[in-house]
C-alpha positions in Angstrom: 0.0 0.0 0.0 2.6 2.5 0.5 4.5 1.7 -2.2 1.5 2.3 -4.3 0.9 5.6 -2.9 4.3 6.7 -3.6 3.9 5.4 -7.3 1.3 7.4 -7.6 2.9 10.3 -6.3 5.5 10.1 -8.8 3.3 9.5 -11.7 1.3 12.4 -10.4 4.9 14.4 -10.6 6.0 13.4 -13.8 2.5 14.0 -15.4 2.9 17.2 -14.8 6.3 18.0 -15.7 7.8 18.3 -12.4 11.2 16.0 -11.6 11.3 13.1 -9.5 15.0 13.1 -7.1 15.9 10.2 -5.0 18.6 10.9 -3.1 21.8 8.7 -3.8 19.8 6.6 -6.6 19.0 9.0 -9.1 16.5 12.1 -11.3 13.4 10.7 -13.0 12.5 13.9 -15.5 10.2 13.8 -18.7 11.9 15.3 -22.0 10.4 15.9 -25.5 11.3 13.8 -28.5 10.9 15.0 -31.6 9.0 13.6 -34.6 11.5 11.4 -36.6 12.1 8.7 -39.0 11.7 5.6 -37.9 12.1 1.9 -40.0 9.6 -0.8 -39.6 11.5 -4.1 -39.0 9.7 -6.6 -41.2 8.9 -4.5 -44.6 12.2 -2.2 -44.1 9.6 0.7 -45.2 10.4 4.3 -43.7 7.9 5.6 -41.4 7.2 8.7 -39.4 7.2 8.4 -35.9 5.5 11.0 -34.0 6.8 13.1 -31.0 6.4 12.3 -28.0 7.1 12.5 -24.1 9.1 10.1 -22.7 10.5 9.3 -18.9 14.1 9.6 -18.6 16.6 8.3 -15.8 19.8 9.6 -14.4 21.9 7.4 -11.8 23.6 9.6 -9.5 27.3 9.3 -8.9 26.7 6.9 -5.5 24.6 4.3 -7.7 27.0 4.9 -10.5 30.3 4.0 -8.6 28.3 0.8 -6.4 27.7 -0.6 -9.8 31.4 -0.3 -11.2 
């Protein structure tokens, strides 16, 4: 249940264009891709793929050098 709540909570957050910081793991933000060119796999035909908002993730230096 708590977890849940704080899920939602960052949903909430990122749903409105706010960043996400937890200290010592990392930055959850939203950025803007661009419409682009984009292949389909099967035929090899070009398509458009349309822009879009995505979640990104930044490890912070702690996480980072626990991992190495």
């Amino acid at each position: 249940m708590t977890i849940d709540l704080f899920l939602t909570a960052m949903k909430k957050g990122l749903a409105s264009g706010d960043t996400v910081e937890l200290r010592d793991f990392g930055v959850l933000r939203v950025r803007s891709r661009s419409t682009r060119k984009g292949r389909n796999p099967r035929t090899g035909e070009t398509v458009s793929v349309a822009a879009k908002r995505v979640v990104y993730f930044k490890q912070s230096r702690i996480l980072k050098g626990k991992i190495k």
